[in-house]
SEFIZA-3560 file (N, C-alpha, C; in Angstrom, 3 decimals):
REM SEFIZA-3560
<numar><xx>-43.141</xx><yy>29.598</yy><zz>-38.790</zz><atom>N</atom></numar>
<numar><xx>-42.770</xx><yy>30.587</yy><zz>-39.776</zz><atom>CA</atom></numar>
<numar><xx>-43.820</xx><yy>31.689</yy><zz>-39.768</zz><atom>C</atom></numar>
<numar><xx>-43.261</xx><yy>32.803</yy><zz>-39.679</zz><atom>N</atom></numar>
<numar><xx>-44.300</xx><yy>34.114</yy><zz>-39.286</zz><atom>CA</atom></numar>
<numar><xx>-44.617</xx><yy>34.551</yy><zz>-41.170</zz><atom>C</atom></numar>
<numar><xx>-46.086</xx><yy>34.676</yy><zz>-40.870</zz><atom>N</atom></numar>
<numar><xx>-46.497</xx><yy>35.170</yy><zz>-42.183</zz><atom>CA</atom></numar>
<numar><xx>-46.655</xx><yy>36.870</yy><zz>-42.119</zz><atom>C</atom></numar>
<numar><xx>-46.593</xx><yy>37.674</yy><zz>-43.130</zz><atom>N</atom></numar>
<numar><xx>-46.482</xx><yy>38.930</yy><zz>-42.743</zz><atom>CA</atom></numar>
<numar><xx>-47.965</xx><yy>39.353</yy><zz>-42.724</zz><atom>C</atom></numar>
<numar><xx>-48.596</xx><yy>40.298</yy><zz>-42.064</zz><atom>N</atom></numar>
<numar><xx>-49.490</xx><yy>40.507</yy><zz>-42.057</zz><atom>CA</atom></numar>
<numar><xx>-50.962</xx><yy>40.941</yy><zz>-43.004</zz><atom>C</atom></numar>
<numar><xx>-50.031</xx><yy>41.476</yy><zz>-44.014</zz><atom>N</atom></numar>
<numar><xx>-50.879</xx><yy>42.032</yy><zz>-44.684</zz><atom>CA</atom></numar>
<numar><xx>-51.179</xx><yy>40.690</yy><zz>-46.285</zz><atom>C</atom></numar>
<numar><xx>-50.719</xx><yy>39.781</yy><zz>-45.880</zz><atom>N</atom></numar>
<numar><xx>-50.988</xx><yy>38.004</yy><zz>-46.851</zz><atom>CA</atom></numar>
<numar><xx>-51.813</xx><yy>37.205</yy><zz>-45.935</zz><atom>C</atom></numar>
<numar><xx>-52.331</xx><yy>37.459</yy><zz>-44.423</zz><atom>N</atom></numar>
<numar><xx>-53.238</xx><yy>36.819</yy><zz>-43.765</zz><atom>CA</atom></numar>
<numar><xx>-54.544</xx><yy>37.433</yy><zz>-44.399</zz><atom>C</atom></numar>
<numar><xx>-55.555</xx><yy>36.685</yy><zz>-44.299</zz><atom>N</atom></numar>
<numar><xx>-56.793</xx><yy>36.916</yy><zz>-44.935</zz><atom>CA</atom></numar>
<numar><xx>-57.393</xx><yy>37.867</yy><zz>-43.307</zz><atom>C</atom></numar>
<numar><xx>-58.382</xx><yy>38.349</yy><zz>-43.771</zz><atom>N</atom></numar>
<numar><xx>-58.578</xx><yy>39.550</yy><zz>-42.486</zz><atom>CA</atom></numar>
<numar><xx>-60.078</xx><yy>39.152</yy><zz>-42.660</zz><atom>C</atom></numar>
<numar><xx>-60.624</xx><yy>38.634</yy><zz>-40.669</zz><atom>N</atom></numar>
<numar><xx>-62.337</xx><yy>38.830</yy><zz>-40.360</zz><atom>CA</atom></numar>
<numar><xx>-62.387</xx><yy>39.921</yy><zz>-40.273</zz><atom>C</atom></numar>
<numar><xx>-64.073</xx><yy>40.185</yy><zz>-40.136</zz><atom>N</atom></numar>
<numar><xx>-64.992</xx><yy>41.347</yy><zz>-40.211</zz><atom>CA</atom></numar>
<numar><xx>-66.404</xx><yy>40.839</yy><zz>-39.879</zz><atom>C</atom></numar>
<numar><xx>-66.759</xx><yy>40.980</yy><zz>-38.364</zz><atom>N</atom></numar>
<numar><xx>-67.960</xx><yy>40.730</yy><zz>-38.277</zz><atom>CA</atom></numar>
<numar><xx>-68.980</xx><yy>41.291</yy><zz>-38.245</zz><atom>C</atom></numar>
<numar><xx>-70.485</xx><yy>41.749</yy><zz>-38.754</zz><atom>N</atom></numar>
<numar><xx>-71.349</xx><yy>42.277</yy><zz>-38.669</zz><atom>CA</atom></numar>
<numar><xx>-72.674</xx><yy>41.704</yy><zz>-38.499</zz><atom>C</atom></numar>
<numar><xx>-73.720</xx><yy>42.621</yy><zz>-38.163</zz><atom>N</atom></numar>
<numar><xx>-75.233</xx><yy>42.800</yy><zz>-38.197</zz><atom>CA</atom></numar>
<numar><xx>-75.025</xx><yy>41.131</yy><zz>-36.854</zz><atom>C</atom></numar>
<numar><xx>-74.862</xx><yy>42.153</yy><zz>-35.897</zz><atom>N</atom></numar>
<numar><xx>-75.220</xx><yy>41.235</yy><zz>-34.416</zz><atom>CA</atom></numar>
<numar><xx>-74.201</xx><yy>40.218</yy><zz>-34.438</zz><atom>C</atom></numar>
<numar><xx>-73.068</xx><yy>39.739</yy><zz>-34.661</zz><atom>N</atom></numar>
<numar><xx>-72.516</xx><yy>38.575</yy><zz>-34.775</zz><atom>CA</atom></numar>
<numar><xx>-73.057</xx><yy>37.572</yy><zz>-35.601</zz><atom>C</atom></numar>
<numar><xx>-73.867</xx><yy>37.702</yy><zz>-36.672</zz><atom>N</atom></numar>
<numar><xx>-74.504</xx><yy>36.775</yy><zz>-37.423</zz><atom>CA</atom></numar>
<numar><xx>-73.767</xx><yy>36.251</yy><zz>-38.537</zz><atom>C</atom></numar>
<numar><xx>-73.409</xx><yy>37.367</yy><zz>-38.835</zz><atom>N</atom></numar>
<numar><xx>-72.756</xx><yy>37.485</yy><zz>-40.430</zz><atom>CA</atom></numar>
<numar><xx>-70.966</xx><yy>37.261</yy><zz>-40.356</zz><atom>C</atom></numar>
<numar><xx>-70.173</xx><yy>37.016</yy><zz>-41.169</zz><atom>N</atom></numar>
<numar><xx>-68.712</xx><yy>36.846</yy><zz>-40.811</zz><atom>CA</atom></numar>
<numar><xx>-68.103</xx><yy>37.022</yy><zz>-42.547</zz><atom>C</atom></numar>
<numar><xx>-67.458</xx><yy>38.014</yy><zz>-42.283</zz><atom>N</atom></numar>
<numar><xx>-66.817</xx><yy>38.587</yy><zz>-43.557</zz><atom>CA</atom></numar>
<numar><xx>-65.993</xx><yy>38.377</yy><zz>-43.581</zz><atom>C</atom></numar>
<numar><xx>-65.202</xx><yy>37.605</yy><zz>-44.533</zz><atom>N</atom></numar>
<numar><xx>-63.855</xx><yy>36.859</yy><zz>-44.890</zz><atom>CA</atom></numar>
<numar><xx>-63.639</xx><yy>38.006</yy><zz>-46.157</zz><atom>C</atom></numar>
<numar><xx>-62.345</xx><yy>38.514</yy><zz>-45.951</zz><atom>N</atom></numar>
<numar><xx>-61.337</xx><yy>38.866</yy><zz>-47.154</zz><atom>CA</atom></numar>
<numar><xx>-59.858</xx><yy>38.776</yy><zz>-47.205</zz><atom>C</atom></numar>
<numar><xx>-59.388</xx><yy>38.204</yy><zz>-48.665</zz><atom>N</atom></numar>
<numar><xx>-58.626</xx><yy>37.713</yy><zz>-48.510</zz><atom>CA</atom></numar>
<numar><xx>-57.731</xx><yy>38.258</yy><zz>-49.510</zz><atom>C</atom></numar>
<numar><xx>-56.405</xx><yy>38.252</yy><zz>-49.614</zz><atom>N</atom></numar>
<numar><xx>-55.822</xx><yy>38.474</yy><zz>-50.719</zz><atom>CA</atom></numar>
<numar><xx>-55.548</xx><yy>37.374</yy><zz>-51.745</zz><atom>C</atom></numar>
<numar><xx>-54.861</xx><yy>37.876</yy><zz>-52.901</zz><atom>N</atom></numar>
<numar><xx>-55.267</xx><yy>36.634</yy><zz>-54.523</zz><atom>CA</atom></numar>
<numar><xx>-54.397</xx><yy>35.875</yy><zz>-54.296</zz><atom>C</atom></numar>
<numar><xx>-53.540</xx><yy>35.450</yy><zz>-53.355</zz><atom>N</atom></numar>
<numar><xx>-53.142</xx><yy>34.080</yy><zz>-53.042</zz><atom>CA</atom></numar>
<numar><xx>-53.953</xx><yy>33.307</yy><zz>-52.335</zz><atom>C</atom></numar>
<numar><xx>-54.957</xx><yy>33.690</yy><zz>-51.776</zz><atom>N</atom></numar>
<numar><xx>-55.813</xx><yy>32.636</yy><zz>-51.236</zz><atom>CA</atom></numar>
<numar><xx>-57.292</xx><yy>32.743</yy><zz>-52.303</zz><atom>C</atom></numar>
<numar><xx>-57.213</xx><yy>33.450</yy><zz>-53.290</zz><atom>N</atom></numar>
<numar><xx>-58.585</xx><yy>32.742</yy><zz>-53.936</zz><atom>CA</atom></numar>
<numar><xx>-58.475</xx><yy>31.088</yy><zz>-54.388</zz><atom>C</atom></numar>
<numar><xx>-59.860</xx><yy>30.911</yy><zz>-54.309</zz><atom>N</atom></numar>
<numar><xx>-59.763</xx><yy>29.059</yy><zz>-54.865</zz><atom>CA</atom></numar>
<numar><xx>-59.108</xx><yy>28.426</yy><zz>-53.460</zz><atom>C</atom></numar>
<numar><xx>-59.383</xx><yy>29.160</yy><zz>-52.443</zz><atom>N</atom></numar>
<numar><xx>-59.041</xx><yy>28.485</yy><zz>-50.932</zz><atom>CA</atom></numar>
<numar><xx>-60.408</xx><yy>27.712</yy><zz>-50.512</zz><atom>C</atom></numar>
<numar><xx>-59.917</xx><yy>26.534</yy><zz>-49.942</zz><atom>N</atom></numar>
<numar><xx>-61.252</xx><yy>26.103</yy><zz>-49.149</zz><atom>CA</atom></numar>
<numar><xx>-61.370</xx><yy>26.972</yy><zz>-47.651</zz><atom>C</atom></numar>
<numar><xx>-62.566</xx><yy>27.308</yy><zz>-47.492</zz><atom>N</atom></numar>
<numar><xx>-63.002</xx><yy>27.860</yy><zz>-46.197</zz><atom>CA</atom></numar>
<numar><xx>-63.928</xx><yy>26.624</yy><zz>-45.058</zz><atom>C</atom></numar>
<numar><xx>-63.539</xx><yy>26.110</yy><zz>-44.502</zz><atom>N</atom></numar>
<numar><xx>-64.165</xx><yy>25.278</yy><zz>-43.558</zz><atom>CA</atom></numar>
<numar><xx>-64.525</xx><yy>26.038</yy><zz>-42.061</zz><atom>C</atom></numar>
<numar><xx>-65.498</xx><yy>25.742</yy><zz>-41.313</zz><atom>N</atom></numar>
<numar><xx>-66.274</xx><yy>26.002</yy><zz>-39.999</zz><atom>CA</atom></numar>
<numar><xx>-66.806</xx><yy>25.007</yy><zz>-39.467</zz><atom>C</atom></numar>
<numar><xx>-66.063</xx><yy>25.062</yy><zz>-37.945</zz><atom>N</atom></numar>
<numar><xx>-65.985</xx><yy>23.923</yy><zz>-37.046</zz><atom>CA</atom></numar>
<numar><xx>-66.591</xx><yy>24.415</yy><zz>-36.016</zz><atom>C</atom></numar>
<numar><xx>-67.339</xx><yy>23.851</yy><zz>-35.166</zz><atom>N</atom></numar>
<numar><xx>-67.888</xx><yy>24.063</yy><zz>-34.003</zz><atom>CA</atom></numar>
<numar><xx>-67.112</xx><yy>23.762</yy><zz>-32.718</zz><atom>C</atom></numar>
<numar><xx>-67.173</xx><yy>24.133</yy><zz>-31.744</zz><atom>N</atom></numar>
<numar><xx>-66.118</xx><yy>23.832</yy><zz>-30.791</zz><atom>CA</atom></numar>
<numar><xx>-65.654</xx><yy>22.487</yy><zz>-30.160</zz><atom>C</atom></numar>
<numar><xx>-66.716</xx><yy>21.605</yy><zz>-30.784</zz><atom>N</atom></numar>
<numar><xx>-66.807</xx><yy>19.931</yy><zz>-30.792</zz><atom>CA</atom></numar>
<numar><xx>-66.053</xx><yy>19.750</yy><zz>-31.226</zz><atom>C</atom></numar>
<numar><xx>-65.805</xx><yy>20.342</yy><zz>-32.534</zz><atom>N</atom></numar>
<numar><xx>-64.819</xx><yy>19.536</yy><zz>-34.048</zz><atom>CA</atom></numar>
<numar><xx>-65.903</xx><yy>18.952</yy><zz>-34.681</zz><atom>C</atom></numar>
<numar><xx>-67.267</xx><yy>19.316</yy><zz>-34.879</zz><atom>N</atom></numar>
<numar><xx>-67.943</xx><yy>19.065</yy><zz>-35.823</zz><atom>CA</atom></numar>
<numar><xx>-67.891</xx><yy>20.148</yy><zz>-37.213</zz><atom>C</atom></numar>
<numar><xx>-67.601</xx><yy>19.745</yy><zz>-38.274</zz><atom>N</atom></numar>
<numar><xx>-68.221</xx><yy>20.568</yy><zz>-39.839</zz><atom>CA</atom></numar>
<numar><xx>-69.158</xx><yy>20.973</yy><zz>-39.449</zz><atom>C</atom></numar>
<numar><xx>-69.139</xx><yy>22.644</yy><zz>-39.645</zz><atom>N</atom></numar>
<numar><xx>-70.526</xx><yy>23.263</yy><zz>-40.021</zz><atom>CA</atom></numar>
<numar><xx>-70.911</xx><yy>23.878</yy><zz>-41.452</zz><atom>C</atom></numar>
<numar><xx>-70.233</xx><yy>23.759</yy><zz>-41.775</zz><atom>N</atom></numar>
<numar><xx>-70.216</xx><yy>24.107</yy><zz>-43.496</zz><atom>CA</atom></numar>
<numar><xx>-68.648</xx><yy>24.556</yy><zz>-43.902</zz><atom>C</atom></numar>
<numar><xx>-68.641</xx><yy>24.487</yy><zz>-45.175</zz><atom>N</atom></numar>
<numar><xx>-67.306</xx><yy>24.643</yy><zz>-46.189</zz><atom>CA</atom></numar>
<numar><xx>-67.349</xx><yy>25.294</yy><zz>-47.368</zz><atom>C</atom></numar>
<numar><xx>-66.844</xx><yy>26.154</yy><zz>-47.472</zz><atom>N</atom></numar>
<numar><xx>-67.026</xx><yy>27.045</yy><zz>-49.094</zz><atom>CA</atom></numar>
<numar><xx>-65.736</xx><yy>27.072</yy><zz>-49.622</zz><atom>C</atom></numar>
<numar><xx>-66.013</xx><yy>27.348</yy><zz>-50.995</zz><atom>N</atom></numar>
<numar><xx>-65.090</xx><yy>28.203</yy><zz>-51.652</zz><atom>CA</atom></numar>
<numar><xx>-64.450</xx><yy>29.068</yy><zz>-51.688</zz><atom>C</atom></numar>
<numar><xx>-63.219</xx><yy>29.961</yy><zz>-52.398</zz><atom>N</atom></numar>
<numar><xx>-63.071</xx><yy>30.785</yy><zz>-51.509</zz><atom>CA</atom></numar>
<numar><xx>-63.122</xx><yy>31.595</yy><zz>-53.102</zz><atom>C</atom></numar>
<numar><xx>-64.206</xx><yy>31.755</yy><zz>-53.732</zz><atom>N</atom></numar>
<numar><xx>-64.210</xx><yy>31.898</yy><zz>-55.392</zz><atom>CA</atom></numar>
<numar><xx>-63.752</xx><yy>33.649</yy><zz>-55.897</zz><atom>C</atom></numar>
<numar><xx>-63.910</xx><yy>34.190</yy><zz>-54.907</zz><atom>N</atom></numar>
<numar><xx>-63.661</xx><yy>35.938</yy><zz>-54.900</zz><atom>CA</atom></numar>
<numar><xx>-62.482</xx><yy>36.267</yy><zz>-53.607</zz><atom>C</atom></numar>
<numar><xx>-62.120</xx><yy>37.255</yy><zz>-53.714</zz><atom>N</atom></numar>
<numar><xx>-61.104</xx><yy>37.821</yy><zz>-52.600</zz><atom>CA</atom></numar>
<numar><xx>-62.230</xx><yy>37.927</yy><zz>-51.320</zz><atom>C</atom></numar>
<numar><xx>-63.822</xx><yy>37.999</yy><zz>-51.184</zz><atom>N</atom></numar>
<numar><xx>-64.745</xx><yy>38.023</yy><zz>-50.279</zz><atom>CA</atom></numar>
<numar><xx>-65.453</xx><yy>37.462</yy><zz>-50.139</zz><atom>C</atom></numar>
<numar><xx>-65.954</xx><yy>36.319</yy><zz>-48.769</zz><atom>N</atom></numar>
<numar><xx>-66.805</xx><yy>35.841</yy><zz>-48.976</zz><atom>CA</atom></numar>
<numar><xx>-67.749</xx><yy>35.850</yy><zz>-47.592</zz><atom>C</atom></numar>
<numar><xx>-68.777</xx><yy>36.009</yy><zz>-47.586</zz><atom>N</atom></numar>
<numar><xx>-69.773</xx><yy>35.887</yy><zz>-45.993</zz><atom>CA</atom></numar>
<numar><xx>-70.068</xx><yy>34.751</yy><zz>-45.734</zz><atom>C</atom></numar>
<numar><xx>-69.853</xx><yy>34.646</yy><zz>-44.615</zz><atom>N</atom></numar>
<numar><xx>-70.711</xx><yy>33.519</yy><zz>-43.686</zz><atom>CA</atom></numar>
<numar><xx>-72.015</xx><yy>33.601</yy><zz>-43.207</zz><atom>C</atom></numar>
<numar><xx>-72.803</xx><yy>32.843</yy><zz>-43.053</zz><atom>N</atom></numar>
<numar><xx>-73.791</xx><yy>33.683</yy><zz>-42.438</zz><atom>CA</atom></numar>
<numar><xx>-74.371</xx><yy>32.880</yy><zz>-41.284</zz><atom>C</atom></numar>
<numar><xx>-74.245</xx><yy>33.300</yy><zz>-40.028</zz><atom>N</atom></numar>
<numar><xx>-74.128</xx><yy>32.467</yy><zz>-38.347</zz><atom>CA</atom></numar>
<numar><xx>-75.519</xx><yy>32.654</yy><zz>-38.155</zz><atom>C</atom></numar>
<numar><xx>-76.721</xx><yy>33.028</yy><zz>-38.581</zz><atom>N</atom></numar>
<numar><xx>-77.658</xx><yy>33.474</yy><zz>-38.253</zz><atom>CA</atom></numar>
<numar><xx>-78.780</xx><yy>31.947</yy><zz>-37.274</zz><atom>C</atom></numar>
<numar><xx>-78.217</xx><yy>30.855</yy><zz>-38.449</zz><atom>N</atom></numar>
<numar><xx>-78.892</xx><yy>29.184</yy><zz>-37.975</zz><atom>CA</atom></numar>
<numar><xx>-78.125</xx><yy>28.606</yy><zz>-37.272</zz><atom>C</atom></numar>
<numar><xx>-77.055</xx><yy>28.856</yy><zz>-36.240</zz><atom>N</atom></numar>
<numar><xx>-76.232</xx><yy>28.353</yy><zz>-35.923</zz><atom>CA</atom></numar>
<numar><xx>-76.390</xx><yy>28.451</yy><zz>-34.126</zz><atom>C</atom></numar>
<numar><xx>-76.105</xx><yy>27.731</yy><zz>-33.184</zz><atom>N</atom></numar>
<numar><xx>-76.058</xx><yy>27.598</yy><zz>-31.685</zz><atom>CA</atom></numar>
<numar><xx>-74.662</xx><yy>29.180</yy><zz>-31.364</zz><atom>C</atom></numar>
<numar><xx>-75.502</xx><yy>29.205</yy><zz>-30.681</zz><atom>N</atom></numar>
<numar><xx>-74.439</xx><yy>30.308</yy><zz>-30.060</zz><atom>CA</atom></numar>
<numar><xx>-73.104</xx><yy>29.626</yy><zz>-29.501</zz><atom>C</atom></numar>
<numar><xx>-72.113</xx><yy>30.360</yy><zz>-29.182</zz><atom>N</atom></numar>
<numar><xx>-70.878</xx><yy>29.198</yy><zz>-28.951</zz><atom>CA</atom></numar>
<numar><xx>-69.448</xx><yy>29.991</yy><zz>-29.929</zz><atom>C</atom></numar>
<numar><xx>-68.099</xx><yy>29.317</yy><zz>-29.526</zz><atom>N</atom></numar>
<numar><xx>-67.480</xx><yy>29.477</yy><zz>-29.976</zz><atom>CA</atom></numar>
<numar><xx>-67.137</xx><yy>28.400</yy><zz>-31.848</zz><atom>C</atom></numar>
<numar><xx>-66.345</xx><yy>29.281</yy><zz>-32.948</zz><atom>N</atom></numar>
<numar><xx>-66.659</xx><yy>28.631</yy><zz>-34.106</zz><atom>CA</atom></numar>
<numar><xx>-65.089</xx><yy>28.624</yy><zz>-34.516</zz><atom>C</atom></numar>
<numar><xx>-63.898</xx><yy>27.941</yy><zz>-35.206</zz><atom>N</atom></numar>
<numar><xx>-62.893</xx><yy>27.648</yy><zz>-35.532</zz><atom>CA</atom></numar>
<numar><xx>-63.233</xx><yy>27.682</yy><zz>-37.413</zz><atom>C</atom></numar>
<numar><xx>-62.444</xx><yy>28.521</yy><zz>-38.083</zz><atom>N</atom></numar>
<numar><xx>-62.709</xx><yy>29.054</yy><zz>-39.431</zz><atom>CA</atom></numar>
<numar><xx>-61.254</xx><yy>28.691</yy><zz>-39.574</zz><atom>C</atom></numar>
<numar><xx>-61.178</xx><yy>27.913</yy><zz>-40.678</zz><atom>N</atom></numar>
<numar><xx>-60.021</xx><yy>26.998</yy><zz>-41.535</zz><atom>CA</atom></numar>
<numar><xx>-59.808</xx><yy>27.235</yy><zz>-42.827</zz><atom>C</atom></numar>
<numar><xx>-58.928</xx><yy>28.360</yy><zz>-42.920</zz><atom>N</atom></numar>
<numar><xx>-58.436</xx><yy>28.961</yy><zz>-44.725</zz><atom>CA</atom></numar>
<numar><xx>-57.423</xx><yy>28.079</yy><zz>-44.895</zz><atom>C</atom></numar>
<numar><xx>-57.706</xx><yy>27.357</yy><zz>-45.908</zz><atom>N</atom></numar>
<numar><xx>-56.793</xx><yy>26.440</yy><zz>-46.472</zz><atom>CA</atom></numar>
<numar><xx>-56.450</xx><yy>26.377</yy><zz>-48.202</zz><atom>C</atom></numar>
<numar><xx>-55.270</xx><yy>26.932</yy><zz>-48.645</zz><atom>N</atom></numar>
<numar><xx>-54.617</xx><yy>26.685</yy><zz>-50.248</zz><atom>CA</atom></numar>
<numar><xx>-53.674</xx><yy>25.652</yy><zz>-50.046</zz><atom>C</atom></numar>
<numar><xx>-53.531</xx><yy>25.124</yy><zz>-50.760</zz><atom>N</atom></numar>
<numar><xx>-51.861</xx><yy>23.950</yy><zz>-51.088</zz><atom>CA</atom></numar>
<numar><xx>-51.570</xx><yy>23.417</yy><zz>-49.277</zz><atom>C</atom></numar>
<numar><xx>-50.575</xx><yy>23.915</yy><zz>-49.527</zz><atom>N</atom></numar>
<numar><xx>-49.564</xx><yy>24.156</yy><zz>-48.099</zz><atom>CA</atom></numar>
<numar><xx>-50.084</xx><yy>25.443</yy><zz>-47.294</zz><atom>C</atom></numar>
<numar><xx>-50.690</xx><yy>26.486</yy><zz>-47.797</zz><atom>N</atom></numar>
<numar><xx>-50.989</xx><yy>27.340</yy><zz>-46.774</zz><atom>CA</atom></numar>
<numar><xx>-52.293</xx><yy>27.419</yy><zz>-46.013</zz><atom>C</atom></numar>
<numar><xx>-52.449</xx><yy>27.265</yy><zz>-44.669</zz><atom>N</atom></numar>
<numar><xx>-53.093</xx><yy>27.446</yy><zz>-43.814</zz><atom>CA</atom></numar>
<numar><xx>-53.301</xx><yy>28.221</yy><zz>-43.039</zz><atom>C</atom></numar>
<numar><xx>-54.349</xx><yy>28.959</yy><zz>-42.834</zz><atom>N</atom></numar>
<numar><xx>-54.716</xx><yy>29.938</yy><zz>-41.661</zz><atom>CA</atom></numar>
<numar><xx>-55.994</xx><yy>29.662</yy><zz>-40.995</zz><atom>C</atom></numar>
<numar><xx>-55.958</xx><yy>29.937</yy><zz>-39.215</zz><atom>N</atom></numar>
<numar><xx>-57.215</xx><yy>29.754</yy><zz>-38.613</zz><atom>CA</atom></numar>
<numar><xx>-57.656</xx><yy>30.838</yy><zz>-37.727</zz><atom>C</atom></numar>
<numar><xx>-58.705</xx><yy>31.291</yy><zz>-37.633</zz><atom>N</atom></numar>
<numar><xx>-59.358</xx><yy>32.137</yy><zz>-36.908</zz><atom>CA</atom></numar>
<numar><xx>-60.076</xx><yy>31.732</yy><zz>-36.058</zz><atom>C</atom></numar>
<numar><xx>-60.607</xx><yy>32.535</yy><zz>-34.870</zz><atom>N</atom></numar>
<numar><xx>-61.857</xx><yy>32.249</yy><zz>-33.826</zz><atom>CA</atom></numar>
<numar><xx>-62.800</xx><yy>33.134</yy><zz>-33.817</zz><atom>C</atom></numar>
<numar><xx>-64.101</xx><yy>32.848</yy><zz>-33.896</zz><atom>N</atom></numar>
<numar><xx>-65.298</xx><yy>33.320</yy><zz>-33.804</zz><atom>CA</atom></numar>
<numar><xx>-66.083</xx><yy>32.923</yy><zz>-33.008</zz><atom>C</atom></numar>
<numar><xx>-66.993</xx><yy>34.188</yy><zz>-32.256</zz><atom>N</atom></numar>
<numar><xx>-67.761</xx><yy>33.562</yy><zz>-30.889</zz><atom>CA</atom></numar>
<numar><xx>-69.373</xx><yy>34.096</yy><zz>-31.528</zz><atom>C</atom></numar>
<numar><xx>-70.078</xx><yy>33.243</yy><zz>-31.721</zz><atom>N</atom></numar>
<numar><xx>-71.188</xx><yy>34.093</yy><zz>-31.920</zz><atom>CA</atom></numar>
<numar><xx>-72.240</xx><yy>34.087</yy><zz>-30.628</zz><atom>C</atom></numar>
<numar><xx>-72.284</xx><yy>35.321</yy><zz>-30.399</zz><atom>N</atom></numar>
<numar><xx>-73.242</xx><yy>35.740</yy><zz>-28.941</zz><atom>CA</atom></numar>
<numar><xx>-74.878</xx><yy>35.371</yy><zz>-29.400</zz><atom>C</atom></numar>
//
């Protein structure tokens, strides 16, 4: 089922690939945000308490990262490579 575009939550990466800017629209506040490493290990999990929230890749192995927006039933996933 195709979601329309503008109800997907939208990345934004800055300052060197470190940082990872999640915004989202008010159906996904109170979303869990999960980050997976390309293992399938947890690298951390937030809240999703505002329409914005940063990541911050700065302590993290370089590598590809799998970002998991999750409400109820709705799910969305992204890819992130941090150089």
């Amino acid at each position: 089922m195709a979601t329309p575009k503008d109800t997907k939550p939208e990345i934004t990466t800055i300052t060197n690939d470190n940082l990872l800017v999640l915004k989202a629209n008010r159906k996904f506040k109170g979303a869990e945000i999960e980050v997976f490493s390309s293992s399938g290990y947890l690298v951390t999990s937030k809240k999703l308490n505002k329409r914005k929230v940063i990541i911050d890749f700065k302590n993290v192995r370089t590598g590809a990262y799998l970002i998991r927006v999750k409400k109820g039933k709705t799910q969305e996933e992204f890819s992130f490579t941090k150089q």
